[in-house]
Backbone as a ProteinNet text record, in pm:
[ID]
protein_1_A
[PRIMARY]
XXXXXXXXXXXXXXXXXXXXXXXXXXXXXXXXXXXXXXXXXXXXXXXXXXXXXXXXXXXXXXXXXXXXXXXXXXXXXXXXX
[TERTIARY]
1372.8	1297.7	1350.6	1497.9	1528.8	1522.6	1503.4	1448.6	1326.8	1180.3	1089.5	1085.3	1180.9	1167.5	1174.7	1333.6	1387.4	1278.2	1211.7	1136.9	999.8	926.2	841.5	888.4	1008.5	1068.7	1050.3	1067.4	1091.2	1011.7	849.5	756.6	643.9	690.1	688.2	699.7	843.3	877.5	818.2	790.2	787	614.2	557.9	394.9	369.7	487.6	486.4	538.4	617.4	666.7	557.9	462.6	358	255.7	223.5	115.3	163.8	304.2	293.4	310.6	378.1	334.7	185.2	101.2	-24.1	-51.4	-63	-63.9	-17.3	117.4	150.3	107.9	56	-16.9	-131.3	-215.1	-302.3	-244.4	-130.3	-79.2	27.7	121.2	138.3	124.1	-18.9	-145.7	-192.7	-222.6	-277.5	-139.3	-37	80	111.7	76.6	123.1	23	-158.6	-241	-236.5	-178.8	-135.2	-23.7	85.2	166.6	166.4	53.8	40.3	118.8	173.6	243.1	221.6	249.8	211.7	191.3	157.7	167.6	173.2	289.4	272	191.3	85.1	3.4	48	206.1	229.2	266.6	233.8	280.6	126.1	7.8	-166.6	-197.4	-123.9	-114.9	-38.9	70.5	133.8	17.8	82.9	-1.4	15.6	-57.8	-28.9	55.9	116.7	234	364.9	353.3	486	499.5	335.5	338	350.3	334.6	394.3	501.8	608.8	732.1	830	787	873.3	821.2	678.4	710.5	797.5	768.3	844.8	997.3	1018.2	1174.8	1221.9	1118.4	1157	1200.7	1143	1203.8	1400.2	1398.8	1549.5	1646.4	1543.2	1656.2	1755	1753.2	1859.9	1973.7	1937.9	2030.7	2157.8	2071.1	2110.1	2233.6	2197.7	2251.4	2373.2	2376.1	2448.1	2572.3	2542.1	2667	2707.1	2626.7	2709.3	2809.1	2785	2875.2	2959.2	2944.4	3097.9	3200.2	3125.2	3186.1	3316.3	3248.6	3276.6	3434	3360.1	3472.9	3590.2	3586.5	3685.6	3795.4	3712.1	3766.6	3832.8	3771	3885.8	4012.6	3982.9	4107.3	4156.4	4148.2	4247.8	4350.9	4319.4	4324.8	4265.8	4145.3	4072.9	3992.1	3969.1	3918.4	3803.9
-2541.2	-2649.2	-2679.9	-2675	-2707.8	-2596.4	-2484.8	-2377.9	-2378.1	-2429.9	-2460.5	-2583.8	-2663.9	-2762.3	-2721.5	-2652.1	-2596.1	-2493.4	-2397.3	-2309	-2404.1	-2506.5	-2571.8	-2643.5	-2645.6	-2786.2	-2707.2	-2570.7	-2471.3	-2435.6	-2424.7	-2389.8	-2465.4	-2634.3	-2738.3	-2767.4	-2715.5	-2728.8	-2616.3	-2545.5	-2441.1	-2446.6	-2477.8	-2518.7	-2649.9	-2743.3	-2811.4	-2768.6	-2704.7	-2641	-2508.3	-2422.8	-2372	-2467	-2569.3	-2646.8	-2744.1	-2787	-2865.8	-2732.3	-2647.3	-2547.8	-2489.7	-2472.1	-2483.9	-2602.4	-2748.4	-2878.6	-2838.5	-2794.6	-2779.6	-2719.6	-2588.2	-2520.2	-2522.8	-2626.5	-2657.2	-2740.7	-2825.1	-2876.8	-2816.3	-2721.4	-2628.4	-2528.7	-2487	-2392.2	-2526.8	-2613.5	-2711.1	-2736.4	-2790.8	-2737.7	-2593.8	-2576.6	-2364.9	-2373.2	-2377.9	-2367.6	-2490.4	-2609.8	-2738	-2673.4	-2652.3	-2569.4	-2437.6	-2372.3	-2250.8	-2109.6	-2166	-2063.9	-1975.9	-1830.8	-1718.7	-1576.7	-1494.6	-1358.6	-1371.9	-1255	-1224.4	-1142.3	-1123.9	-1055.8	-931.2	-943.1	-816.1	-700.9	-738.8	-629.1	-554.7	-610.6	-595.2	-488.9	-482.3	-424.7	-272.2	-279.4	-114.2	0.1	104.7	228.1	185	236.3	209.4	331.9	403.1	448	364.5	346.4	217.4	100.8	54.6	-101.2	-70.9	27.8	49.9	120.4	160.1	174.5	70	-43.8	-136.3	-224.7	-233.9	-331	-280.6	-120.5	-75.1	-60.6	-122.4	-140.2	-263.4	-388.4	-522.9	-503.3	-475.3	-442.5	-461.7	-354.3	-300.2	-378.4	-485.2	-554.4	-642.3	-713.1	-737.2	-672.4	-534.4	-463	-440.7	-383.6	-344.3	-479.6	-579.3	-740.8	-750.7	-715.2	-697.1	-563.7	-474.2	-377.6	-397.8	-466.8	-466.9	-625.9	-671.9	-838.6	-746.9	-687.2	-609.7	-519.3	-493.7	-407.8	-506.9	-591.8	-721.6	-780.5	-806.1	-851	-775.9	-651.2	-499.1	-504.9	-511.3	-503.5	-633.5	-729.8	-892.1	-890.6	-859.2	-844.7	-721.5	-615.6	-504.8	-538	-639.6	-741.6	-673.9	-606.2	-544.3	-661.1	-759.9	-840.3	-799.7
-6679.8	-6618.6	-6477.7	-6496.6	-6326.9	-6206.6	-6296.2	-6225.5	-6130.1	-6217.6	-6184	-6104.1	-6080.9	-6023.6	-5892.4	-5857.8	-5746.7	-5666.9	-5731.5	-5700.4	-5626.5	-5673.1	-5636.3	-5497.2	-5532.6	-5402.6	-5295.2	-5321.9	-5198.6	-5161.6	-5271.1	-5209.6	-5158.3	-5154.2	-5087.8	-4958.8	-4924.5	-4826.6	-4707.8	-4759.4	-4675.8	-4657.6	-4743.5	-4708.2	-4624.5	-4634.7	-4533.5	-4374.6	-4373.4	-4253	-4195.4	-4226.8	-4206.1	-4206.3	-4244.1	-4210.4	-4051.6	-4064.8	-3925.4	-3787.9	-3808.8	-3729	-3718.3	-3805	-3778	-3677.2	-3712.4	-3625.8	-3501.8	-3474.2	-3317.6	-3228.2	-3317.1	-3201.6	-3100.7	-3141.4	-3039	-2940	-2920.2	-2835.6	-2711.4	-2822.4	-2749.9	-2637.2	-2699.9	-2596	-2473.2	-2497	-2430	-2333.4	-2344.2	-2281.8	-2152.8	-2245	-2154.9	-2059.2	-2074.5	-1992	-1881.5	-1912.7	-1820.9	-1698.2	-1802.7	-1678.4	-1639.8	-1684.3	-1585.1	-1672.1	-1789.9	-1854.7	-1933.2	-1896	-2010.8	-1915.5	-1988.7	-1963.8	-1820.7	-1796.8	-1607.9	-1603.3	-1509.1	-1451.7	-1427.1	-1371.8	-1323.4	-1434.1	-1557.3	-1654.9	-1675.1	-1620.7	-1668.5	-1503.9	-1431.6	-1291.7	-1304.5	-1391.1	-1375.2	-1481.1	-1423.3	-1557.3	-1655.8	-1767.2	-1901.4	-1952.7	-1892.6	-1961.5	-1912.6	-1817.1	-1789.9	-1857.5	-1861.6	-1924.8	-2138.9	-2109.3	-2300.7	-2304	-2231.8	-2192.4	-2208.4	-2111.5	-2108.2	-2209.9	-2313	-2415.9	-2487.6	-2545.6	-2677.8	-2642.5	-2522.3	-2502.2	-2492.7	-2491.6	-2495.3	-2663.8	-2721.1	-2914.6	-2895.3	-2801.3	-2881.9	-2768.6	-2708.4	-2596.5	-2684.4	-2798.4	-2833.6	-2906.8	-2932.5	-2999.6	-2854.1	-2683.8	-2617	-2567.9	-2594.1	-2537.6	-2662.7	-2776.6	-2875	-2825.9	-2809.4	-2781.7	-2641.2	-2585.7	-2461.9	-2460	-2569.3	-2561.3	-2692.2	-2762.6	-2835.6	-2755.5	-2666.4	-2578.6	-2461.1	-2451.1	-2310.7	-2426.5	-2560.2	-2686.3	-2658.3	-2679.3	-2697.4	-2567.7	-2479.2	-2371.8	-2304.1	-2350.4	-2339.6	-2423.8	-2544.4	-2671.9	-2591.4	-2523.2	-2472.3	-2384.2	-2281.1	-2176.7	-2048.3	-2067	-1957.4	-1900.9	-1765.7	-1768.5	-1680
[MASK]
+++++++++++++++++++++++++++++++++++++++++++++++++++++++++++++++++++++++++++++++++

């Protein structure tokens, strides 16, 4: 029983948290188009082998931001500054 309780609470919560994110988003958008914000133009301007170049490499930009701050780690603990 307290199983089912816990399991409900969770799937409570979380239908509440997808429903007020539903709610935000029209304010949001209304937001972005107020200040002018969203896609740069200049990515709709290069070839489309460049401009699907640099998305399918925005993917692995945090892996790349990840070995290079283990690396920065390695080399502080070495006392390489």
């Amino acid at each position: 029983m307290r199983n089912l309780l816990v399991t409900l609470g969770g799937v409570g919560v979380f239908a509440t948290c997808v429903a007020s994110a539903g709610l935000l988003t029209a304010p949001i958008n209304q937001e972005r188009r107020d200040k002018n914000i969203g896609l740069s133009d200049r990515l709709f301007d290069l070839p489309p082998e460049l401009a699907t170049l640099q998305m399918a490499l925005g993917v692995f930009r945090g892996v790349g931001i990840n070995i290079a701050w283990q690396r920065a780690q390695d080399l502080k603990n070495d006392g390489n500054y």
